[in-house]
N, C-alpha and C positions, 0 to 999 in steps of 0.2 A: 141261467143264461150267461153271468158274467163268469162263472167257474168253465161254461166249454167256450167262451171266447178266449180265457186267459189259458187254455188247454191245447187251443187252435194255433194261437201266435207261440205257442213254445213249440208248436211240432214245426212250425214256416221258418223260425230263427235258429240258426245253428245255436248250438249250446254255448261256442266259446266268444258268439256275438252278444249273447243273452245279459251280461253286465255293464253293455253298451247302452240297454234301452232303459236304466233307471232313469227317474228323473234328474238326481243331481248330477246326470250326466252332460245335462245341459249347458250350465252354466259352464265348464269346462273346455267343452268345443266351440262357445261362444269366444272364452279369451284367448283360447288357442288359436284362432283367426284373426282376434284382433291384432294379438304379435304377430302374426305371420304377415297383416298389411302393413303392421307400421316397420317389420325388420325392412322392408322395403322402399319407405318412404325415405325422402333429405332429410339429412339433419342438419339441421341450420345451423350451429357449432360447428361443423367440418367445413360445411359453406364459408363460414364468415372468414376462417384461417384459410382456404382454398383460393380465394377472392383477395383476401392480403397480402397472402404472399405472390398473387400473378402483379398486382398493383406495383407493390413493393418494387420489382423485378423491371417491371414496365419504365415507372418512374426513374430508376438507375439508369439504364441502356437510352434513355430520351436525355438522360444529362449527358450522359459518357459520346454518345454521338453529336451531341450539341455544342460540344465543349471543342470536339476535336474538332468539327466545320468551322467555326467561330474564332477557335484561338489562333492568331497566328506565328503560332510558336509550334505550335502539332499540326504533321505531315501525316496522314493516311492515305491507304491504297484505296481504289475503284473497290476492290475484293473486302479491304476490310469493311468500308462499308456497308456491302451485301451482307455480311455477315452478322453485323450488328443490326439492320433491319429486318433480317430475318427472324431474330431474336425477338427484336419489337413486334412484328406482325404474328408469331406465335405465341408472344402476354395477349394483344390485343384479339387474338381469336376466341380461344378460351375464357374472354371475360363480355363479350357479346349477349348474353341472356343477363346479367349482373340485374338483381331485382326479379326476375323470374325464374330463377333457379329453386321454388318451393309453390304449391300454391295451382293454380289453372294452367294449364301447358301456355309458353309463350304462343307467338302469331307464327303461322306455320311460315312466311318467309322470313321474318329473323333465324327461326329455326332450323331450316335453308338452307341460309347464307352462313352459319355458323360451321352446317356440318363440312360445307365445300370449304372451308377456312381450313377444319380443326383435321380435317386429311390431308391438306396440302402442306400444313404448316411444317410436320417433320419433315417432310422432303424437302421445303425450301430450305431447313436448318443444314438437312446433310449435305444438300447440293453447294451450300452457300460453306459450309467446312469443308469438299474436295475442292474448290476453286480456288479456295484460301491456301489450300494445301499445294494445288495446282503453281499460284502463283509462287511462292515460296520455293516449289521444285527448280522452277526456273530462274528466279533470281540468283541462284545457287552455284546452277549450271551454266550460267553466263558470265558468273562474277569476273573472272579472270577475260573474259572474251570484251566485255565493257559495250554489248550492244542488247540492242533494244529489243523487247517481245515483241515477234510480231500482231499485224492489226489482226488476224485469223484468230490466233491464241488471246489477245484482247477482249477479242468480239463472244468467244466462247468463255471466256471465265467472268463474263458482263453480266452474259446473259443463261448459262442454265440454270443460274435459283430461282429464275423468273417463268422459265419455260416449261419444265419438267411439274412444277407446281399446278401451271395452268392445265395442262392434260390433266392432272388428277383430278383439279378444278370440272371440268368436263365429263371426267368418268364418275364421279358423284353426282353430277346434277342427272347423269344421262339414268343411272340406277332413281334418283329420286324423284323423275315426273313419268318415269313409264312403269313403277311400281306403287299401290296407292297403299299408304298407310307406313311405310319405311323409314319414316321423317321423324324421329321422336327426342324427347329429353330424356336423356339417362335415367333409371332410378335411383341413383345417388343425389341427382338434380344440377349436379354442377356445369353442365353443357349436352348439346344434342348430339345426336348420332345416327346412323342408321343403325336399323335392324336385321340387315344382314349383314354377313360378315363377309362378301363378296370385294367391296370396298374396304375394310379393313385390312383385308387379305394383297391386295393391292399396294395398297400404303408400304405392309411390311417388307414386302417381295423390294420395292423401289427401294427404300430405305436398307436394306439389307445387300443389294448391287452395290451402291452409293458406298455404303461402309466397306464393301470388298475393296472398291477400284482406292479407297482412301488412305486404306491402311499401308500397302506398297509403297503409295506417295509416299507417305509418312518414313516412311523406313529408307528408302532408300535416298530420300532427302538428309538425312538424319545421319545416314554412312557420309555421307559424300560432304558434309562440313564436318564434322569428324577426321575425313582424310583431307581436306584443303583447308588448313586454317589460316594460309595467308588469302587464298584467293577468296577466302567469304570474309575480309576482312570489311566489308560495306554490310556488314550484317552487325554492330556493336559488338566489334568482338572487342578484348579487354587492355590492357596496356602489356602483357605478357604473348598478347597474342591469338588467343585462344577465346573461344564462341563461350560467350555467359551459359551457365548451364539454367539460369532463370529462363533465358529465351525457347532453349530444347523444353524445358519440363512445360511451358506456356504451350508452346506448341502441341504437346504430349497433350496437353488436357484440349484443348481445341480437338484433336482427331477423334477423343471418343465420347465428345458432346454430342454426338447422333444416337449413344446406344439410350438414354433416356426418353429419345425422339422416340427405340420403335416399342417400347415397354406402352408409353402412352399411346401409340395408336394399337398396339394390344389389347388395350382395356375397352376400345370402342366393337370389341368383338361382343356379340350377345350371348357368346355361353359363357362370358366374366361379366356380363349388367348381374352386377346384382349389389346387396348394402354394403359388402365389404368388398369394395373399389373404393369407398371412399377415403380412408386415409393411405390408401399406396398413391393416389390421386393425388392430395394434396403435397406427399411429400415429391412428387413429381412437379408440384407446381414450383418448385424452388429452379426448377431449370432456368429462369431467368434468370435469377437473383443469382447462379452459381455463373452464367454468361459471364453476366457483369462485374462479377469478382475479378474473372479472369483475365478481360479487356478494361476493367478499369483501375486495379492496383499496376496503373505503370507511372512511371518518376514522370513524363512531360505532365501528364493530365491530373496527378497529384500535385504539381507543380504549380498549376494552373489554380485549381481548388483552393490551395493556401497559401495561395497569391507571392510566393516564391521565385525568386528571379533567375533565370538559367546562366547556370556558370559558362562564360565564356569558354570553347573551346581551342585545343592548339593549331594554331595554322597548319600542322601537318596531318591533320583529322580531314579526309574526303567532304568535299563539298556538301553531297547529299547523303541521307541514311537512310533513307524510305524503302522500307523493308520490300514491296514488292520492285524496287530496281526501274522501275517507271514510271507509272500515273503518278503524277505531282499537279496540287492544284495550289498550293504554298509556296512562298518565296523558299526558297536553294536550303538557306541558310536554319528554318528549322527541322524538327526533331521528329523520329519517329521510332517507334516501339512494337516490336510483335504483338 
């Protein structure tokens, strides 16, 4: 009996499956499963430095803004502001599960609330670098004119890293309560997402306009003090006359701090969920920390830091230097830095 059973299952099993059904085939397909769930699970090590360095980042950009509202020696614009909170509000999105990033899925509204953050956040970065960009066009273009932006252009470089954000805000939440199950933590664990890539898709589309209309700015800002270097002379230009080329290359890296913005909301696409997101992740998470490089190696707010006294300047240096050419919440007499 056991010779036409063992004569039956060799006629049912194709031959080239036939070394499939030994026993010690078992134990095989067991560990081969077991990697296949852990290739997929956190790794806490990638966590721990993913988590430090958004911290890291965070903590810079809350001094570098704290410093500049506080001191009354540094002049900043409405714009720069936006810019650097924007900064803050995308460490701060991305570290929202911080402790559940491994382990039982967080509460589906943290989970939520993280994913309407972690869409909106690159667009408030790019919105909040064309308005930077924006204002700077116009200081440029008026320098020689000696008048004032109007409240229109004001009102518009206030408020789109606030508004354009919010829509996104809206278009995520609208996908995550009329689709049930969409709301999840990454499989690398280091924040949530959706699972479809409708909303990702979104993000990049905005962030990628954002970047078109910014780079023009950028350039054609960039001509036009180039050709007037007495009239941009309210810009620190230097005792020879001529625009610091630290200000142009500052500038230069401010306009393509968005292109890390759309790599990361890339990765919130579901045919990239998978284990290795995580250290292109992490080394994205340095986009704060590289912000804050950039707005915080400047002479006033080093200045500040090592308690360093500002050289008197000469009475025939313009009164103001506040790079956007208007919002002033400082007495005349201090300093401001691209």
């Amino acid at each position: 009996m056991a010779d036409e059973g063992a004569r039956l299952f060799a006629f049912l099993v194709p031959q080239g499956l036939l070394p499939l059904t030994r026993p010690e085939m078992a134990s095989y397909f067991i560990i081969t499963r077991e990697a296949s769930e852990a290739a997929g699970s956190p790794d806490p090590a990638l966590i721990n430095a993913y988590n430090a360095l958004q911290i890291t980042g965070l903590v810079l950009l809350v001094a570098i803004v704290l410093t500049a509202r506080l001191s009354p020696t540094i002049n900043r614009s409405i714009a720069w502001y936006n810019l650097i909170l924007s900064f803050i509000f995308y460490a701060v999105s991305f570290l929202l599960i911080m402790g559940k990033q491994y382990g039982p899925e967080p509460p589906f509204g943290l989970c939520l609330v993280q994913c309407l953050f972690v869409y909106a956040a690159p667009v408030m970065n790019a919105g909040a670098c064309l308005c930077f960009a924006l204002e700077l066009f116009f200081c440029v273009s008026r320098a020689t004119a000696q008048t004032r932006l109007s409240i229109k252009w004001r009102l518009l470089i206030t408020l789109i890293p606030y508004i354009v954000p919010l829509l996104v805000c809206m278009e995520v939440l609208t996908f995550a309560l009329t689709r049930h199950g969409v709301v999840r933590r990454k499989s690398i664990g280091m924040y949530c997402h959706l699972t479809i890539s409708t909303a990702s898709l979104i993000t990049n589309i905005t962030v990628t306009v954002i970047m078109a209309l910014l780079l023009p700015v950028f350039g054609v800002t960039i001509c036009r003090v180039l050709r007037k270097w007495k009239a941009s002379r309210h810009l620190h230009v230097d005792k020879d006359g001529r625009v610091p080329i630290q200000m142009i290359v500052r500038f230069g890296m401010v306009c393509i701090l968005p292109i890390p913005a759309v790599i990361l909301s890339v990765l919130s696409v579901p045919a990239f969920d998978g284990h290795g997101d995580g250290p292109l992740a992490v080394v994205i998470a340095t986009y704060p920390i590289w912000a804050a490089s950039i707005f915080g190696i400047q002479n006033d707010i080093l200045r500040v830091w090592t308690f360093r006294k500002r050289v008197p300047k000469s009475t025939t240096t313009p009164p103001s230097t506040d790079v956007s050419c208007e919002v002033t919440s400082k007495p005349s007499g201090s300093t401001s830095d691209v």
